[in-house]
C-alpha angles and dihedrals in degrees: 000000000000084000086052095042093052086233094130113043093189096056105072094052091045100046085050088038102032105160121241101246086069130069121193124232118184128185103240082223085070087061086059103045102050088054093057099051083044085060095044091044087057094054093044086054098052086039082060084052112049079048093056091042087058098049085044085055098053099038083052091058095057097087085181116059120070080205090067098052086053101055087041087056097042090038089056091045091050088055096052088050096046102051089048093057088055087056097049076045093053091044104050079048098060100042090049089043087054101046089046082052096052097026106045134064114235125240112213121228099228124174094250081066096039088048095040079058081057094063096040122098100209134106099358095173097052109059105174086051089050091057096043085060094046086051098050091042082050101057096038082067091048083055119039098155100070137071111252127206124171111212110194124154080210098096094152094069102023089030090063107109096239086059094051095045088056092048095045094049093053089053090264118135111195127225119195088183124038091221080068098049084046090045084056104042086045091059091047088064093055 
């Protein structure tokens, strides 16, 4: 979602140009997942707009205050803008849902991993997010031989220090930007 947002700027151009020292791995559940807070978001948003149609409605209906012709005028241009937001949203989505699709090999959700969350006492709140980490810490067992690094956006639930222990226990450094993933690939080579 961070790619769809816009919120990491590094993280478009290295998913389509993802050097060849690295492979991606990706927790199906994450498939999921995105797909569902692309849904919410979508009813959030049209939520936002029938809110600003409403107040467009009542501003229009006062044929007396100037103030109220501006903020019919600024409320429709809002809208316009808005919604296309939402498209340029939609459509970043998409193209990093595909290449995750084609580029990354997928990590299935079993019921050992759903059964080792069971057992964890982290993010119990969060449950999704539970399981992403069970799968992660999963595969990592699976593949001992390589170097493991988690890259999420999301830096309030996998940031929290009990997060962080279980993924570094298991050889997994966290990134919450991809500039500081590419900082540290970048000194590996070195």
């Amino acid at each position: 979602m961070s790619i769809a947002k816009g919120q990491d700027e590094l993280a478009e151009n290295f998913l389509q140009n993802t050097p060849t020292s690295v492979s991606l791995a990706i927790p199906s559940i994450c498939y999921l997942e995105s797909l569902a807070t692309l849904e919410q978001e979508d009813k959030y948003n049209q939520d936002f707009i029938r809110q600003l149609d409403i107040q467009v409605n009542e501003a229009a209906r006062d044929k007396t205050s100037q103030n109220a012709k501006l903020v019919v005028n600024y409320l429709k241009q809002a809208k316009i803008s808005f919604l296309q937001r939402n498209n340029d949203t939609e459509k970043r989505f998409y193209i990093a849902f595909n290449k995750l699709l084609a580029k990354a090999e997928e990590i299935p959700l079993t019921t050992e991993i759903i059964h080792g969350s069971l057992t964890r006492n982290i993010l119990e709140k969060h449950l999704m997010d539970k399981l992403i980490i069970e799968c992660i810490v999963h595969h990592t067992r699976l593949h001992q031989d390589e170097t493991k690094i988690f890259l999420s956006a999301n830096s309030k639930e996998f940031g929290r220090c009990e997060v962080i222990d279980v993924l570094r226990d298991s050889g997994i450094q966290y990134f919450n930007k991809t500039q500081n993933f590419l900082g540290w690939l970048q000194s590996q080579s070195n």
